[in-house]
Chimera marker file (.cmm) of the C-alpha trace (Angstrom):
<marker_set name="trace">
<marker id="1" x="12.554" y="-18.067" z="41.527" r="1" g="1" b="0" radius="0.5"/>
<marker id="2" x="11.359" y="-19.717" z="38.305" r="1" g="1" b="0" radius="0.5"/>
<marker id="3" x="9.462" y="-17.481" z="35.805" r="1" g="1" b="0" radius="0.5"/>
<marker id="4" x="5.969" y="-18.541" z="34.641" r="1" g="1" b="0" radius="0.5"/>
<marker id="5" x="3.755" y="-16.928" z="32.029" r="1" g="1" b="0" radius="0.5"/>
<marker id="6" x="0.097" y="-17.369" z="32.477" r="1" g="1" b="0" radius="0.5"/>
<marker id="7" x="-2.858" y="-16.105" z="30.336" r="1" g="1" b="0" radius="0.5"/>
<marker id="8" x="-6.576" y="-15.488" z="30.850" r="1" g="1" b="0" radius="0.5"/>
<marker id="9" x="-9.309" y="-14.560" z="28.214" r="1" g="1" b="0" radius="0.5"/>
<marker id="10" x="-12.207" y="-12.065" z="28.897" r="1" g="1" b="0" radius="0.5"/>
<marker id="11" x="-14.877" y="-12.901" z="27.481" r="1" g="1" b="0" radius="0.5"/>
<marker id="12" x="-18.104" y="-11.208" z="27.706" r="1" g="1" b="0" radius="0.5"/>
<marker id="13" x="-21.679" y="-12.061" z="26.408" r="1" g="1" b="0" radius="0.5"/>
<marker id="14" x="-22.946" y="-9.084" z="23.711" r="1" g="1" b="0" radius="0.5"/>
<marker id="15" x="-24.348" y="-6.921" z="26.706" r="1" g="1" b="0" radius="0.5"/>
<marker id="16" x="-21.312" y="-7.196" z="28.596" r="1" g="1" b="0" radius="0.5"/>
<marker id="17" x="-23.290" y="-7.790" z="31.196" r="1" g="1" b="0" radius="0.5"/>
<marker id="18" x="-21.868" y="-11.241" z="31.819" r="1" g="1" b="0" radius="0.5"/>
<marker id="19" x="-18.168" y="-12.639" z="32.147" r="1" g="1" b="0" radius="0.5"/>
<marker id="20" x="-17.214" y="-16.453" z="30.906" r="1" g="1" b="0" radius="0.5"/>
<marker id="21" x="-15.628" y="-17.811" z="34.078" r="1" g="1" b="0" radius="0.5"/>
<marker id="22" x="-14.468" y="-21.863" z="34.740" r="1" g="1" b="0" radius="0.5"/>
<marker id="23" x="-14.116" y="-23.536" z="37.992" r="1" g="1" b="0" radius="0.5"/>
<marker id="24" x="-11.126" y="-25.261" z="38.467" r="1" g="1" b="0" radius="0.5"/>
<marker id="25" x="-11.252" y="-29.113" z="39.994" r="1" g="1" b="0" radius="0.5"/>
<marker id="26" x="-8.308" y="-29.009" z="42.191" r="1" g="1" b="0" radius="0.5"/>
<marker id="27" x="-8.582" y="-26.097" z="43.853" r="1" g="1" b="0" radius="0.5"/>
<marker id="28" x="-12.855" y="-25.632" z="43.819" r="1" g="1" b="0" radius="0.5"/>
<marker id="29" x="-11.980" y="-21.429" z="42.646" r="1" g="1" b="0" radius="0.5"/>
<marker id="30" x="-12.985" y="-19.760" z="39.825" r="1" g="1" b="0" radius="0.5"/>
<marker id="31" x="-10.889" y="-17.882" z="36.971" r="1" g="1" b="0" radius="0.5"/>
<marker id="32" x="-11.542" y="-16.023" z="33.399" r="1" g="1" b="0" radius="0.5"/>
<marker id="33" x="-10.569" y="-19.687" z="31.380" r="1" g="1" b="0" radius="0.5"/>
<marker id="34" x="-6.513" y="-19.637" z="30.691" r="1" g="1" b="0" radius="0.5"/>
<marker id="35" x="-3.417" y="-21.403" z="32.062" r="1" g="1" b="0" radius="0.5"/>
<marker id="36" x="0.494" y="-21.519" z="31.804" r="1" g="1" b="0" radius="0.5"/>
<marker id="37" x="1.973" y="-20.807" z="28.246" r="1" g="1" b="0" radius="0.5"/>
<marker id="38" x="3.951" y="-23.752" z="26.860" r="1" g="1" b="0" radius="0.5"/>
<marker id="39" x="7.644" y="-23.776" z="26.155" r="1" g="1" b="0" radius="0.5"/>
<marker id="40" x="7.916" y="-22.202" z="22.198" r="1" g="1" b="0" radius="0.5"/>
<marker id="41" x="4.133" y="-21.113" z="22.622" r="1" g="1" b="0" radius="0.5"/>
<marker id="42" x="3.081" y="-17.336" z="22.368" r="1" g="1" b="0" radius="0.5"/>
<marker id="43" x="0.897" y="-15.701" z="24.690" r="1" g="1" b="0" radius="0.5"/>
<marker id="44" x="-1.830" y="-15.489" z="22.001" r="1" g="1" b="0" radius="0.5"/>
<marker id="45" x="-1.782" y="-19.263" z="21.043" r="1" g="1" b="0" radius="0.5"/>
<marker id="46" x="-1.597" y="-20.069" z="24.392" r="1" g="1" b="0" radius="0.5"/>
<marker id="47" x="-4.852" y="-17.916" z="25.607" r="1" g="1" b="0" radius="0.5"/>
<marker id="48" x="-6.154" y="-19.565" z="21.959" r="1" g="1" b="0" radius="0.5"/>
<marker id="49" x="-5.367" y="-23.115" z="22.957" r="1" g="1" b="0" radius="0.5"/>
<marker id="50" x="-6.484" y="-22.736" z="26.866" r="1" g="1" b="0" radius="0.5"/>
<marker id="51" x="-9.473" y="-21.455" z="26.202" r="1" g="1" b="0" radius="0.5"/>
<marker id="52" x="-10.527" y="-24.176" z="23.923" r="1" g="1" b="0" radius="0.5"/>
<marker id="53" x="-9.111" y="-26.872" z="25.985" r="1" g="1" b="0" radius="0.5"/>
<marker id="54" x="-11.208" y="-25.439" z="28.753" r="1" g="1" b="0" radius="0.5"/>
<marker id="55" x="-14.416" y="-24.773" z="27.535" r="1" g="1" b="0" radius="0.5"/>
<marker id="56" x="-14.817" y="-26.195" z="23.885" r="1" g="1" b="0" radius="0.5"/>
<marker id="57" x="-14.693" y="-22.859" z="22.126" r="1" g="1" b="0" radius="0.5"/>
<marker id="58" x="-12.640" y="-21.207" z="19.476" r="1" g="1" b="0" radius="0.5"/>
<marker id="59" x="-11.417" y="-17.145" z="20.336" r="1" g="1" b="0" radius="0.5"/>
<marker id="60" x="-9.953" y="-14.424" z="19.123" r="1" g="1" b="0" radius="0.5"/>
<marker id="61" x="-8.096" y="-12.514" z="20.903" r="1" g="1" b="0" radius="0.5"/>
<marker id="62" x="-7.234" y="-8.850" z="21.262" r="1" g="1" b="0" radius="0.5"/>
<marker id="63" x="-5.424" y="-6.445" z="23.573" r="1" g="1" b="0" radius="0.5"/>
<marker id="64" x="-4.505" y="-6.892" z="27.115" r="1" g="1" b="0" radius="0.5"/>
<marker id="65" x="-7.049" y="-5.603" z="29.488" r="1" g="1" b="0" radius="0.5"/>
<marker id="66" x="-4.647" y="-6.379" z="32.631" r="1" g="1" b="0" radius="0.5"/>
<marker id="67" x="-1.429" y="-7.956" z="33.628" r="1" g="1" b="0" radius="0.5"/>
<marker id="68" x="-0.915" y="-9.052" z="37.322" r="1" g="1" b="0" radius="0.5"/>
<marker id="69" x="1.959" y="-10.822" z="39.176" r="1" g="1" b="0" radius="0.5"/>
<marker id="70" x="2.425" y="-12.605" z="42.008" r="1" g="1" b="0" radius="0.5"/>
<marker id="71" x="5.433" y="-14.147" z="44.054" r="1" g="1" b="0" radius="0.5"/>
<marker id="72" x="4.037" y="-17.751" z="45.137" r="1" g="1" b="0" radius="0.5"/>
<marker id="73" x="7.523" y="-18.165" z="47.443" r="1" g="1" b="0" radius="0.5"/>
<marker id="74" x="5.602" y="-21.555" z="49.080" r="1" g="1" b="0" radius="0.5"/>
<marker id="75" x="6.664" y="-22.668" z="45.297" r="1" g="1" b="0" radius="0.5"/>
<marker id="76" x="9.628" y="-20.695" z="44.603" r="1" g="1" b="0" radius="0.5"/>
<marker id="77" x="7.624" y="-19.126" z="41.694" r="1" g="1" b="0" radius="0.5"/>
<marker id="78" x="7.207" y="-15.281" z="40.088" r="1" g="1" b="0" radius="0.5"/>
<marker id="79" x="3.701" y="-15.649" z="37.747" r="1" g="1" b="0" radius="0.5"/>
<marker id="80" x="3.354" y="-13.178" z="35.548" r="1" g="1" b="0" radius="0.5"/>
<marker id="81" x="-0.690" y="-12.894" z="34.391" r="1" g="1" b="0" radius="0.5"/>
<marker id="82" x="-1.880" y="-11.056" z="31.359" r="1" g="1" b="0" radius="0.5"/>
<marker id="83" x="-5.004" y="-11.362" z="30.252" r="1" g="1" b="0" radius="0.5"/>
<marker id="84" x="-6.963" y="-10.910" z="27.173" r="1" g="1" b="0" radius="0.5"/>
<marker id="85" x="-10.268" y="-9.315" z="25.961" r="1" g="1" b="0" radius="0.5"/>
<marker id="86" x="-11.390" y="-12.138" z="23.692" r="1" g="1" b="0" radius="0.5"/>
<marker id="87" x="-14.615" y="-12.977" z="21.571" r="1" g="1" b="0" radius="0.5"/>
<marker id="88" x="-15.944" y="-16.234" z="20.361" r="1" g="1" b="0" radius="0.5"/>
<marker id="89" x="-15.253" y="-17.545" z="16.801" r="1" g="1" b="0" radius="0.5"/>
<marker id="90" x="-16.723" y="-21.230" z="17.280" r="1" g="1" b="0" radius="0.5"/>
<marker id="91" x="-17.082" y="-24.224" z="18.987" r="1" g="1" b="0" radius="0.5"/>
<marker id="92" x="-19.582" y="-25.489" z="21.346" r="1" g="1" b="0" radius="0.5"/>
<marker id="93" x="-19.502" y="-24.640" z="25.241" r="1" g="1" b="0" radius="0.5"/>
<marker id="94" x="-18.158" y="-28.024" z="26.811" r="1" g="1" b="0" radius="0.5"/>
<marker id="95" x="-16.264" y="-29.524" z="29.851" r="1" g="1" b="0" radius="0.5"/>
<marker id="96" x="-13.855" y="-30.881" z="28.093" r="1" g="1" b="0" radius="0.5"/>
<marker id="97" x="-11.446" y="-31.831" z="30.800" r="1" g="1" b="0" radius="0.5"/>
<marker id="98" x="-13.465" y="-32.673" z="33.959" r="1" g="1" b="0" radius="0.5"/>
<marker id="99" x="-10.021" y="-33.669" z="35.793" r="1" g="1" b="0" radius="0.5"/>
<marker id="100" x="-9.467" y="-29.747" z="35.451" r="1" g="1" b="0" radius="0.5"/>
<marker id="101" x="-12.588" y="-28.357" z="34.794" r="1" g="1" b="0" radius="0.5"/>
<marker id="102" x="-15.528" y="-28.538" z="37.146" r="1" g="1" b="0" radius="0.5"/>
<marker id="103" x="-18.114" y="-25.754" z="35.713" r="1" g="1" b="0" radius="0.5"/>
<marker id="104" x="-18.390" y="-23.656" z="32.978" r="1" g="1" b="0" radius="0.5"/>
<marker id="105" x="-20.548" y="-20.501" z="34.021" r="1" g="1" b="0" radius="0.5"/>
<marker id="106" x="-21.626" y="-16.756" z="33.130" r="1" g="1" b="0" radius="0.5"/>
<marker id="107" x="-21.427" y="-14.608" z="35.365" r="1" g="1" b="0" radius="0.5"/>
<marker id="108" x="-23.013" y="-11.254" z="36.288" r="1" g="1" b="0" radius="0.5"/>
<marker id="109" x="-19.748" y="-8.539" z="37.025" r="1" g="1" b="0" radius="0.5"/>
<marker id="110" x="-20.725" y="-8.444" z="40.250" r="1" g="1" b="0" radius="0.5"/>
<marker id="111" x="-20.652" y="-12.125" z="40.549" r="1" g="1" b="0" radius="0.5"/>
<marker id="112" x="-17.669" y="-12.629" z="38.600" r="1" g="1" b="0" radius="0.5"/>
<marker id="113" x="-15.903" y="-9.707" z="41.170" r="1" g="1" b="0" radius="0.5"/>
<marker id="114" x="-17.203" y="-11.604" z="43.990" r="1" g="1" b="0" radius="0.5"/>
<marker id="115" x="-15.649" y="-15.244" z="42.917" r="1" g="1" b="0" radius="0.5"/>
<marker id="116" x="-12.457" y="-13.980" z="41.043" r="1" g="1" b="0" radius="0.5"/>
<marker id="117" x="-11.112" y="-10.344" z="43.093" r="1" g="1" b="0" radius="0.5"/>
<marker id="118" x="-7.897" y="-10.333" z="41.238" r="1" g="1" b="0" radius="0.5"/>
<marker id="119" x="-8.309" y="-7.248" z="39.286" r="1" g="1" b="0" radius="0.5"/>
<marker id="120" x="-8.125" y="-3.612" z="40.602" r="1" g="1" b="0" radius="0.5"/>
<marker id="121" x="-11.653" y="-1.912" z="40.274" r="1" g="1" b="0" radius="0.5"/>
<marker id="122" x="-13.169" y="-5.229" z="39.034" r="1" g="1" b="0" radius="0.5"/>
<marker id="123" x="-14.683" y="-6.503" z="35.735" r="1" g="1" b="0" radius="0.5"/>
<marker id="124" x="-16.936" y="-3.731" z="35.087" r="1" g="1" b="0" radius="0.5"/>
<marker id="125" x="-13.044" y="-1.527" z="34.530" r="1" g="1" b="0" radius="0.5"/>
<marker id="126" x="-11.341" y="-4.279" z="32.453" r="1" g="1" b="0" radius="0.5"/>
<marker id="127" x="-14.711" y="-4.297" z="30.098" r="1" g="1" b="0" radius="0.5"/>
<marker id="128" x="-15.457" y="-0.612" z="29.480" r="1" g="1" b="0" radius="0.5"/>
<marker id="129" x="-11.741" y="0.376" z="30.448" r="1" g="1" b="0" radius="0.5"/>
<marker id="130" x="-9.080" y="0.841" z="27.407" r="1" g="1" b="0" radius="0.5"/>
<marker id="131" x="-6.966" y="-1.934" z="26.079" r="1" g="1" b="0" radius="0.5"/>
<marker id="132" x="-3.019" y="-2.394" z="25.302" r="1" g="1" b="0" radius="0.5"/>
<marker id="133" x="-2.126" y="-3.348" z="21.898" r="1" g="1" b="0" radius="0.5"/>
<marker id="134" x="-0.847" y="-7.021" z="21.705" r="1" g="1" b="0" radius="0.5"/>
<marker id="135" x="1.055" y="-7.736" z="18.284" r="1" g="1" b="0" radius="0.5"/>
<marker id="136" x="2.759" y="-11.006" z="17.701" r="1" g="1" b="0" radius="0.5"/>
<marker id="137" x="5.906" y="-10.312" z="15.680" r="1" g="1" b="0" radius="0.5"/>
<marker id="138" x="6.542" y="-13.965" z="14.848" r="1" g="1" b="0" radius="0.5"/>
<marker id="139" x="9.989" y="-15.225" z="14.857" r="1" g="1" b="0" radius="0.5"/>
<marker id="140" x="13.046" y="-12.972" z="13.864" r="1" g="1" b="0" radius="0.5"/>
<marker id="141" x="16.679" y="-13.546" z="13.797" r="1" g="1" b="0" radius="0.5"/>
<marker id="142" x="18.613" y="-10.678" z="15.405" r="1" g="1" b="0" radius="0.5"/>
<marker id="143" x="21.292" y="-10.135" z="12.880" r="1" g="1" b="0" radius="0.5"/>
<marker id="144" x="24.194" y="-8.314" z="14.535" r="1" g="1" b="0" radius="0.5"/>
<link id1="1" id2="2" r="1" g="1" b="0" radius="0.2"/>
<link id1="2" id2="3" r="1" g="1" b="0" radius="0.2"/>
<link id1="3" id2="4" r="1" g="1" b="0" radius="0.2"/>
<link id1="4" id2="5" r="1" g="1" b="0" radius="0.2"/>
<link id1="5" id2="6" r="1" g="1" b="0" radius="0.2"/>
<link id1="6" id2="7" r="1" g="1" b="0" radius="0.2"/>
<link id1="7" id2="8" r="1" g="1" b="0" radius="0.2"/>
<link id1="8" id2="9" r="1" g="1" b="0" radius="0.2"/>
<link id1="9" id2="10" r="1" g="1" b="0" radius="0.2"/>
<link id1="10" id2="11" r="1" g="1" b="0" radius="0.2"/>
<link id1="11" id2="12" r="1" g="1" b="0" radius="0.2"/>
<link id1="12" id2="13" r="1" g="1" b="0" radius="0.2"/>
<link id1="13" id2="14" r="1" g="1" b="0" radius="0.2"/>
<link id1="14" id2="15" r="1" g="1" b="0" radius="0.2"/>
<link id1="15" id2="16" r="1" g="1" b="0" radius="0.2"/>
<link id1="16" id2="17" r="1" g="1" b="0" radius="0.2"/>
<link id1="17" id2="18" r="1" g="1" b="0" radius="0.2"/>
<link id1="18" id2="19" r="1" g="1" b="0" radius="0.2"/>
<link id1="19" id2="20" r="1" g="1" b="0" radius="0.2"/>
<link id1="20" id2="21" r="1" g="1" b="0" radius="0.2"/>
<link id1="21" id2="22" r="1" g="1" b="0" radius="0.2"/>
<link id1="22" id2="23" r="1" g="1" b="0" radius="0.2"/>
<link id1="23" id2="24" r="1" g="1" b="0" radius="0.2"/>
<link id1="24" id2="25" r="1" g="1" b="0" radius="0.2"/>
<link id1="25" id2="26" r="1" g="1" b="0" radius="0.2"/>
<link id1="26" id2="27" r="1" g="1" b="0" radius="0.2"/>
<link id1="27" id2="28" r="1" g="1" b="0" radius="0.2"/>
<link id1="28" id2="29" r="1" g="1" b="0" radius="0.2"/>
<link id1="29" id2="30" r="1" g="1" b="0" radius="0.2"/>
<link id1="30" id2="31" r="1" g="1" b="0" radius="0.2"/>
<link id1="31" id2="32" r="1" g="1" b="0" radius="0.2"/>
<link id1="32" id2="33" r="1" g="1" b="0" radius="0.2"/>
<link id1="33" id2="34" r="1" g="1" b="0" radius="0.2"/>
<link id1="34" id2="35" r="1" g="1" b="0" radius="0.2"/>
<link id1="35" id2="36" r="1" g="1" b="0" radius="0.2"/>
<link id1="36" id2="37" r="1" g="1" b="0" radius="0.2"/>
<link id1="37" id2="38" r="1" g="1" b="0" radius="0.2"/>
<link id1="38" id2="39" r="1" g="1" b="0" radius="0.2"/>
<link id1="39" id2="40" r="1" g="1" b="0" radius="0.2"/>
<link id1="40" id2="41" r="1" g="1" b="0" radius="0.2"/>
<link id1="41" id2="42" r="1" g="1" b="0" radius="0.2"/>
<link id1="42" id2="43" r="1" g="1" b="0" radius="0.2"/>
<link id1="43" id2="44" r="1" g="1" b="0" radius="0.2"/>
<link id1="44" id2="45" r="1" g="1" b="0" radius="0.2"/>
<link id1="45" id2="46" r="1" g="1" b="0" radius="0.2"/>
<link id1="46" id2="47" r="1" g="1" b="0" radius="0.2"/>
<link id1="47" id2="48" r="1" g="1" b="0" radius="0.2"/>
<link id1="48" id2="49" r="1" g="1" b="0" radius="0.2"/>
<link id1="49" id2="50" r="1" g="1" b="0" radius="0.2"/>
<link id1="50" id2="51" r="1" g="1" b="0" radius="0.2"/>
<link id1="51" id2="52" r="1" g="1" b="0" radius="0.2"/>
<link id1="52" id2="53" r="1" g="1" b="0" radius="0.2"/>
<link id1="53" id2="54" r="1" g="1" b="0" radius="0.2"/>
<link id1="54" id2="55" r="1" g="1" b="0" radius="0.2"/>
<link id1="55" id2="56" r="1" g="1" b="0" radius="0.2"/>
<link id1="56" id2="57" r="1" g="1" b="0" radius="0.2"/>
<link id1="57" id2="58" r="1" g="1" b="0" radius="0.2"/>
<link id1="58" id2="59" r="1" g="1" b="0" radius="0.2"/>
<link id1="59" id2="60" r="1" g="1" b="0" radius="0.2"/>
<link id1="60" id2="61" r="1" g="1" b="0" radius="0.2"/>
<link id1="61" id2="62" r="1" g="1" b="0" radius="0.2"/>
<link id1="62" id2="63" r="1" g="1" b="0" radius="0.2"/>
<link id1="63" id2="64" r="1" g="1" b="0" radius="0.2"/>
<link id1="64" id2="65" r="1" g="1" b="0" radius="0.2"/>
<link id1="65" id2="66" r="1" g="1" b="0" radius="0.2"/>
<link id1="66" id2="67" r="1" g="1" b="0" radius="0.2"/>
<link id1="67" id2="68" r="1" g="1" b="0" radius="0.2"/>
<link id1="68" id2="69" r="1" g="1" b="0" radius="0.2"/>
<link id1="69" id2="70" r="1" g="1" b="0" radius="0.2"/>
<link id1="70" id2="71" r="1" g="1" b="0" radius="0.2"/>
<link id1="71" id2="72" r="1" g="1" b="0" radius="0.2"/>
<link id1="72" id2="73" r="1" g="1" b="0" radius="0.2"/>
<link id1="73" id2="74" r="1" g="1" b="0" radius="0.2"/>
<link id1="74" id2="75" r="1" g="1" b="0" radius="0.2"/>
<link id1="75" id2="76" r="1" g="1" b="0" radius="0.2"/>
<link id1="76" id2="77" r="1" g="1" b="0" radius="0.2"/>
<link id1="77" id2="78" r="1" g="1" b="0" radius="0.2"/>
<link id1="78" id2="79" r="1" g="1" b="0" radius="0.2"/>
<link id1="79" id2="80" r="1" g="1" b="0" radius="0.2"/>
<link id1="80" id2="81" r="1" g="1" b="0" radius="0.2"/>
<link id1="81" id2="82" r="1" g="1" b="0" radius="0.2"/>
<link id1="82" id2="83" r="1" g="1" b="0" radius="0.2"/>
<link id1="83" id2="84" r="1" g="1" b="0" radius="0.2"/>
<link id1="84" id2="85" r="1" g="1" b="0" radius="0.2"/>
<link id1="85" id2="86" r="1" g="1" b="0" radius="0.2"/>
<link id1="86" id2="87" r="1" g="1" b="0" radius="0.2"/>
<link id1="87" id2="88" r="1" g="1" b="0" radius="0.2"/>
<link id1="88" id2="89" r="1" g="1" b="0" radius="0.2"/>
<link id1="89" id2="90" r="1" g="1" b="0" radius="0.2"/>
<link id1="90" id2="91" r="1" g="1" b="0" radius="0.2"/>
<link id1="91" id2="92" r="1" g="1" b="0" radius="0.2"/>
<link id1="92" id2="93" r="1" g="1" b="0" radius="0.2"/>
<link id1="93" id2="94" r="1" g="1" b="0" radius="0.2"/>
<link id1="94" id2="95" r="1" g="1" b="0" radius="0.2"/>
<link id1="95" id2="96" r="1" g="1" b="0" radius="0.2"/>
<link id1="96" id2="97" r="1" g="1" b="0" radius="0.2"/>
<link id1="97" id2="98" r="1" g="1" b="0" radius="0.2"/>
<link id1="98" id2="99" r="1" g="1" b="0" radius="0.2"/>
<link id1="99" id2="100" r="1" g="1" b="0" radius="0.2"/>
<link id1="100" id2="101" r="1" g="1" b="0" radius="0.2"/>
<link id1="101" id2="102" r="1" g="1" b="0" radius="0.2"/>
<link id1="102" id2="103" r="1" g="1" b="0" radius="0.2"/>
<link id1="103" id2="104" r="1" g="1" b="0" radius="0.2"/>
<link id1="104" id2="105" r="1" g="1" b="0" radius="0.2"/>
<link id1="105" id2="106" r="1" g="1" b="0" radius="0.2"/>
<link id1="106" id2="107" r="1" g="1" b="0" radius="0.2"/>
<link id1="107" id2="108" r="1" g="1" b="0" radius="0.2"/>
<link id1="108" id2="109" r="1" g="1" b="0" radius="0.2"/>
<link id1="109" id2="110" r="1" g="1" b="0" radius="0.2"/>
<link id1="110" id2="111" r="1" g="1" b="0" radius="0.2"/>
<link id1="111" id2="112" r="1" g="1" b="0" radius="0.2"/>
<link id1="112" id2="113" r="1" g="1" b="0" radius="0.2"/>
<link id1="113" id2="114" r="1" g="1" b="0" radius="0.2"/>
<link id1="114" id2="115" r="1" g="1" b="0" radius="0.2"/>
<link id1="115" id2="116" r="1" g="1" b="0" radius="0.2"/>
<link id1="116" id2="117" r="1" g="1" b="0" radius="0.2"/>
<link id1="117" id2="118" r="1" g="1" b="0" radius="0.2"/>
<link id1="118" id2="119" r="1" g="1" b="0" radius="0.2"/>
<link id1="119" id2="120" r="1" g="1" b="0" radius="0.2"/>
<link id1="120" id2="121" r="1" g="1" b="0" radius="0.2"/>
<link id1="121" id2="122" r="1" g="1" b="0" radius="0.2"/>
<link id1="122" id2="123" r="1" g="1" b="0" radius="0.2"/>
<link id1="123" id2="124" r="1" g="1" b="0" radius="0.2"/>
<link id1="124" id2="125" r="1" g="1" b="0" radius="0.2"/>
<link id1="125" id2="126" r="1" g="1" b="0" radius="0.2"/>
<link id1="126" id2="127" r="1" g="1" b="0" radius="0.2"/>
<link id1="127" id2="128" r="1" g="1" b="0" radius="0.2"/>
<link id1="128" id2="129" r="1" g="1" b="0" radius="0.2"/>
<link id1="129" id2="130" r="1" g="1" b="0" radius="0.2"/>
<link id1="130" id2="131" r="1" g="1" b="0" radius="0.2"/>
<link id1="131" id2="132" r="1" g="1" b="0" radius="0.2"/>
<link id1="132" id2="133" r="1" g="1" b="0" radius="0.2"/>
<link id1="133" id2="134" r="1" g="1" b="0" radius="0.2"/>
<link id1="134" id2="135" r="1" g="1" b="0" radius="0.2"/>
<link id1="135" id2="136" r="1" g="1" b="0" radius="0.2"/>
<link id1="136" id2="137" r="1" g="1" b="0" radius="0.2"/>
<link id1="137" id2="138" r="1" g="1" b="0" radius="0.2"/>
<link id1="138" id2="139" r="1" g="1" b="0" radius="0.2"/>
<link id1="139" id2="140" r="1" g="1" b="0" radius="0.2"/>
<link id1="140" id2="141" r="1" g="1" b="0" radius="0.2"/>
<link id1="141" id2="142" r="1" g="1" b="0" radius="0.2"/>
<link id1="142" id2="143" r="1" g="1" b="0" radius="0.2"/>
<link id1="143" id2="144" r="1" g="1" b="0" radius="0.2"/>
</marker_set>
């Protein structure tokens, strides 16, 4: 099975009442905005650059609220998910790529839970639940 790494950004509004979510074209479901991490990419430019690709704003991002996996054996593939809790720098909210990108919406938890159940106790955990540490190291040669 081939490997892929794919991230996802939480965002939240300042209440956390509401959950940044994008509707994907091809397959008419919804998902925190994210997508697979590039070859030489890290998983925090990659959540960086998805997010702004698919939705027209700038993040930051933070710890990792979950990480998820799935064996998709139609495709011979082993996705590995992490996702981000991630706040808005700048930009403007935009469909950017309508070929991938059908809506940009906030949604209510219980709305968001609803269209996206792929986390264990839902949105309302991964928001007021704790976070892992995520620290890119950069690039190192292992001397041995």
């Amino acid at each position: 099975m081939k490997r892929v790494d794919v991230v996802y950004s939480l965002i939240t509004d300042p209440f956390k009442t509401k959950v940044l979510a994008v509707k994907n074209a091809d397959r008419a479901s919804w998902s925190p905005p994210g997508g697979a991490v590039e070859l030489n990419e890290t998983l925090d430019q990659a959540a960086i650059r998805e997010v702004k690709e698919e939705t027209g704003l700038e993040v930051k991002v933070h710890g990792i609220v979950a990480i998820n996996e799935c064996k998709f054996e139609d495709i011979n593939e082993h996705v590995i998910f992490y996702t981000f809790r991630a706040e808005i720098v700048g930009g403007e909210e935009q469909i950017i790529r309508p070929d991938e990108i059908s809506e940009i919406a906030w949604l209510d938890i219980e709305q968001a839970d609803e269209f996206m159940p792929y986390y264990k106790g839902g949105f309302k955990n991964l928001i007021h639940g704790n976070e892992s540490m995520y620290f890119n190291e950069g690039r190192k040669v292992l001397q041995i």
